[in-house]
BASENU-236103 format. One record per residue (C-alpha): residue in one letter; z, y, x. Coordinates in steps of 0.05 Angstrom, whole numbers, plus 32768, in hexadecimal, padded with zeros to 4 digits. Layout:
AZYX/...
! end
This chain:
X7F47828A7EFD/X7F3B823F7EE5/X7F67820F7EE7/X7F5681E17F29/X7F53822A7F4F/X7F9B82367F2D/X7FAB81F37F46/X7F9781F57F8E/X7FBA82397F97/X7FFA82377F77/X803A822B7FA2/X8069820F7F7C/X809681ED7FAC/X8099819F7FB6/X80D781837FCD/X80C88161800B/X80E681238021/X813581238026/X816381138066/X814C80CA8065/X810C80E28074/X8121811080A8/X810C811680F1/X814480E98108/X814580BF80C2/X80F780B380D7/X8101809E8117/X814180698103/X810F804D80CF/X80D4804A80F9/X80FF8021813C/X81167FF280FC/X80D47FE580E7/X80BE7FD9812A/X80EE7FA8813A/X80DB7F8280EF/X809C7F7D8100/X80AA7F658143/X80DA7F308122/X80A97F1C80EC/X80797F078126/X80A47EE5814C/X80B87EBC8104/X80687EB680F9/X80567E8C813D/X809F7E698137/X80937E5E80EA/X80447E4E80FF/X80577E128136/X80887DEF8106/X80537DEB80CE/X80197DD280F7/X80497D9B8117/X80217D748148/X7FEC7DA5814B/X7FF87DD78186/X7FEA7E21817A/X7FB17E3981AE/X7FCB7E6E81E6/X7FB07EB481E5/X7F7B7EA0820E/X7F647E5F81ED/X7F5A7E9181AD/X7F347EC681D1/X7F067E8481E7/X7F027E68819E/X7EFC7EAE8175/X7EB57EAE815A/X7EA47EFC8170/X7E6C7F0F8141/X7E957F068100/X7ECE7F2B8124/X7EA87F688125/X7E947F5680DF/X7EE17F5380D0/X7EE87F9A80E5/X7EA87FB480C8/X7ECE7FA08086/X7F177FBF809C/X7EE3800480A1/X7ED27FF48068/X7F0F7FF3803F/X7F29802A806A/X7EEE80498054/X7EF1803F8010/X7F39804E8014/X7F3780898031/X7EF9809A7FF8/X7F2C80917FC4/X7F5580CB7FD8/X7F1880F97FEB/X7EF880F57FA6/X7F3781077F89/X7F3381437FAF/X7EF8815B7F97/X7F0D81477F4D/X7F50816E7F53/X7F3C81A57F82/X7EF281A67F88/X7EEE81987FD2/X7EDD81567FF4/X7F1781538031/X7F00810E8051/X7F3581208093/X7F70812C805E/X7F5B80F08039/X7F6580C08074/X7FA780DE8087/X7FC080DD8041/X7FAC80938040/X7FC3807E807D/X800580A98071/X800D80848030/X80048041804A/X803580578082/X807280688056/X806180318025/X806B7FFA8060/X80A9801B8070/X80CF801B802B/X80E67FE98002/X80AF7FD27FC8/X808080077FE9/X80AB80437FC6/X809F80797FFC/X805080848000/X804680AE7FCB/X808280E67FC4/X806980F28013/X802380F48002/X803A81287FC4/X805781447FFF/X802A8144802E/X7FF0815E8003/X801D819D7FED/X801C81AF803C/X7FD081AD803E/X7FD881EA8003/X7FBF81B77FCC/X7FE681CE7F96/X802281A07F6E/X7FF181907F3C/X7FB6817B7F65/X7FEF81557F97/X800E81317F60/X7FCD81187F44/X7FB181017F78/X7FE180C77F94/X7FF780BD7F48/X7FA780A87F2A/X7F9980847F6C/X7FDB80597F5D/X7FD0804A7F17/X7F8480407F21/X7F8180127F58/X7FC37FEF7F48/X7F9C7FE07EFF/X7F5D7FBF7F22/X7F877F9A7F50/X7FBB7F807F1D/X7F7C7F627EF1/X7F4F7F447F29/X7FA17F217F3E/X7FA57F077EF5/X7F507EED7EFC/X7F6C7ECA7F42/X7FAE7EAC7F33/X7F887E937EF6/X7F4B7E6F7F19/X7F867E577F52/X7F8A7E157F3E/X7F3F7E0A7F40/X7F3D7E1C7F85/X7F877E077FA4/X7FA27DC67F9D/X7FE37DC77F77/X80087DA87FBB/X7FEF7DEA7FDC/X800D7E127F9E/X803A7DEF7F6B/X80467E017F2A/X807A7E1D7F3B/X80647E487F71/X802A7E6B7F3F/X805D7E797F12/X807F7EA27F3C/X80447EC67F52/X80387ED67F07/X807B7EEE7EF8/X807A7F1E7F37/X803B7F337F1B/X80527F407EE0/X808E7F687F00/X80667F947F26/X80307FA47EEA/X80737FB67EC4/X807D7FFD7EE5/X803F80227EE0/X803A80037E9B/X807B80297E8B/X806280667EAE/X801C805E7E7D/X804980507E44/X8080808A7E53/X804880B47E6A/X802180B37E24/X806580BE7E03/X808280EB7E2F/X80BA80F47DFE/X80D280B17DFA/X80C780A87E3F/X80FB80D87E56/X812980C87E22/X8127807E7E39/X8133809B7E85/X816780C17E75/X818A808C7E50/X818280557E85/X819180937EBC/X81D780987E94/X81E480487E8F/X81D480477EDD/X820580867EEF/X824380567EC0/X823380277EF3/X823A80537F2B/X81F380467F40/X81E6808F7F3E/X820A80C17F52/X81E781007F40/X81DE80FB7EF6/X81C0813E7EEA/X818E813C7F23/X817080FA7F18/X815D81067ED0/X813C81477EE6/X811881227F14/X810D80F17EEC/X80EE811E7EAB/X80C581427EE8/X80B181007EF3/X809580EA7EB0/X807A812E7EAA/X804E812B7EE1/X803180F37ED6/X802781037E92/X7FFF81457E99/X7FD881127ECD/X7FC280E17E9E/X7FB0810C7E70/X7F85813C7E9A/X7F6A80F37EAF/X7F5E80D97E63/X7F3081207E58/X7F03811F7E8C/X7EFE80C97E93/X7EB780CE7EAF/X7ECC80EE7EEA/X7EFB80B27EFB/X7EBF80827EF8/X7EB5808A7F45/X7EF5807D7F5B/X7EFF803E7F29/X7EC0801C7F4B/X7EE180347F8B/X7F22800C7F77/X7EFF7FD37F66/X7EDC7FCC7FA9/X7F1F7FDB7FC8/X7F407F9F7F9E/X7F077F6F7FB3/X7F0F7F8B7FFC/X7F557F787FF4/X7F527F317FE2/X7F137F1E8019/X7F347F3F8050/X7F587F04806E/X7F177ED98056/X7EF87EFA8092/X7F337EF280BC/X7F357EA980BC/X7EE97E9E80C6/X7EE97ED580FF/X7F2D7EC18120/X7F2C7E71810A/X7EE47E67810D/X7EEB7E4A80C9/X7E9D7E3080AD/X7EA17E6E8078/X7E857E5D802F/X7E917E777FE8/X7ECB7E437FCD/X7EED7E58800E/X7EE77EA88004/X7F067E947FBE/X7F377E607FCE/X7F537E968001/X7F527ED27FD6/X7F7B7EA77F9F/X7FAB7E977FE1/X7FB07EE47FF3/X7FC97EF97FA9/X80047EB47FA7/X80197ECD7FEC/X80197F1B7FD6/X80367F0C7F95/X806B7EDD7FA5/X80847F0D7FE5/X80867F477FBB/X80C47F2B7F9C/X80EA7F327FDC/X80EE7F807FEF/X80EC7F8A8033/X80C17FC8804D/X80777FB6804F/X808E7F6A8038/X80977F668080/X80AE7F23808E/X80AC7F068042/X80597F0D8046/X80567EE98085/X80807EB58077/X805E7EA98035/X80187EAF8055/X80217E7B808D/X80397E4A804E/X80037E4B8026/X7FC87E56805A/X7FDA7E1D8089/X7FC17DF0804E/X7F7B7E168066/X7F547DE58088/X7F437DF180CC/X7F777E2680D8/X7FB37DFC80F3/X7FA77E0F8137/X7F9D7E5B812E/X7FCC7E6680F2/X80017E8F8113/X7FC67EC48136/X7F9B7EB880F1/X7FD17EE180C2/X7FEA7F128101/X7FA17F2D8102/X7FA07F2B80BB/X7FDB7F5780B7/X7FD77F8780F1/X7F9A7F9380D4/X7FAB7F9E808F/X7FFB7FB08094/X80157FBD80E2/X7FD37FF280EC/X7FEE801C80BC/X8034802080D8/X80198029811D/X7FE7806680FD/X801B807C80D7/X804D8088810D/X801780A3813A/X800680DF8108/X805080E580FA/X805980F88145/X801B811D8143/X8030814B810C/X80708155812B/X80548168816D/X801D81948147/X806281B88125/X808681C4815E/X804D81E68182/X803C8213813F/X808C821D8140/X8091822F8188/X804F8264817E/X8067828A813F/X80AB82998169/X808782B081A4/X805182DF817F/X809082EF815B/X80B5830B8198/X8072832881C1/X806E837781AE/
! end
């Protein structure tokens, strides 16, 4: 038997999520959420009026009249798109690691992902469920580990450079009373933050010896300080950690030219990214759209992501749309439509995913119960 076969069928188990992931756990975190979000709109329209000062903010129904329709549907043509290409990511990695194409999985692993990421702090949560998740579709720990882990590093890589390409061109295209100096440093150094931990993974994964020695030492300072209280059980998970990724990268350094696909994947995913709200504001603003605008955005999109990644609520969820509504008022044109402008930028990008998310969560549960309820009663029928 090779080695992918091996991989698909073995069973070794995968811890799945602990109590604070639990049915009522979920459901505490979900209501929270909810309610966030709920605030973070109510501070976007409050936060929205104050900036535009004299300038009212049009109704519901003034919008509806002023929305220019055709580049809507364009604007959603291009959230398929990226759900698309996604979604692709995940599927191709499937056929890499297991040597079937499972587009349905893939969307449910993304959307999953996305889910649990808006609901922990600095986006912590997506992956051990997809790991998770994957391991109760029978894709064995291997294949499950891989998959989330190389479509992390891979696209996190493409989107960390094309930041660095943006927050350099930034003053070219913002004025510096839009962003100070001061304000693009900050984006840099949260950059810089965020690059830091799947470097150390790279770094620790090469030299998986050092690697775990450095966790285990940092592991022990943390438990003096009482940060940890299980000693023994967070280095183990911690050398399982490095481990993992470390037979990943590896199997990923040996057969590079089967990555190629889903690099070109995360680069159209990274461009996707940035344009996104582009097409919001010409669709929902009725902006003129041209070329300095699609860039002078996109370098917008990365200060706003960068410098509300330094506050950790779940999803950003208030930091991003505070930050957003500073920076893209200076947009011309959009003063009237600037709170509605970033709510359909983020419900389509961020509140989607929480509102998928929670509907497959109650799915699966549902689905479970019934299989539950059937295996007892063909248990007791003669």
């Amino acid at each position: 038997m090779d080695e992918r076969q091996q991989d698909i069928e073995e069973e070794a188990p995968i811890e799945a999520p602990q109590k604070d992931q639990s049915l009522k756990g979920w459901w505490i975190k979900t209501i929270l959420m909810l309610l966030l979000v709920a605030f973070s709109i109510f501070l976007l329209f409050e936060l929205g009026g104050y900036l535009t000062g004299d300038v009212p903010q049009l109704t519901l129904h003034e919008l509806l009249r002023t929305v220019n329709y055709p580049l809507l549907a364009l604007l959603l043509g291009v959230i398929l798109l990226y759900i698309a290409v996604e979604s692709g990511k995940y599927a191709y990695m499937f056929k890499v690691q297991t040597g079937k194409f499972r587009f349905r999985v893939a969307v449910k692993t993304m959307f999953l992902g996305k889910y649990y990421d808006g609901i922990t702090p600095l986006s912590t949560g997506g992956q051990p469920f997809q790991i998770y998740y994957l391991h109760k579709k029978k894709i064995g720990r291997g294949a499950a580990g891989a998959i989330p882990v190389m479509r992390y590093l891979v696209s996190i890589a493409f989107l960390s450079i094309l930041s660095a390409v943006l927050l350099s061109i930034t003053p070219l295209y913002v004025t510096p009373s839009t962003v100070n100096r001061t304000v693009l440093i900050i984006s840099w150094v949260s950059l810089g933050i965020n690059v830091l931990f799947p470097t150390a993974v790279f770094l620790f994964s090469i030299f998986p010896k050092t690697g775990k020695k450095v966790s285990l030492l940092l592991i022990g300072l943390l438990a003096k300080l009482h940060i940890i209280k299980k000693k023994e059980a967070a280095g183990l998970k911690a050398v399982r950690f490095i481990s993992d990724y470390s037979r990943t990268l590896r199997g990923f350094g040996k057969e590079l030219w089967k990555y190629i696909p889903l690099c070109l994947l995360c680069i159209i995913e990274s461009l996707l990214f940035v344009t996104i709200p582009f097409f919001v504001v010409i669709a929902v603003a009725n902006v003129a759209p041209s070329v300095e605008l699609a860039v002078q955005i996109a370098c917008l999109v990365i200060i706003t992501r960068y410098t509300a990644l330094l506050i950790p609520t779940p999803g950003n969820t208030g930091a991003l749309e505070v930050a957003s509504s500073l920076v893209f008022v200076t947009v011309s044109g959009i003063e009237p439509v600037i709170g509605w402008t970033i709510l359909v930028w983020r419900f389509l990008t961020y509140y989607v995913y929480i509102l998928s998310g929670i509907g497959i969560n109650i799915f699966e549960i549902i689905r479970g119960a019934v299989r539950n309820r059937r295996a007892r009663n063909a248990l007791k029928s003669p």
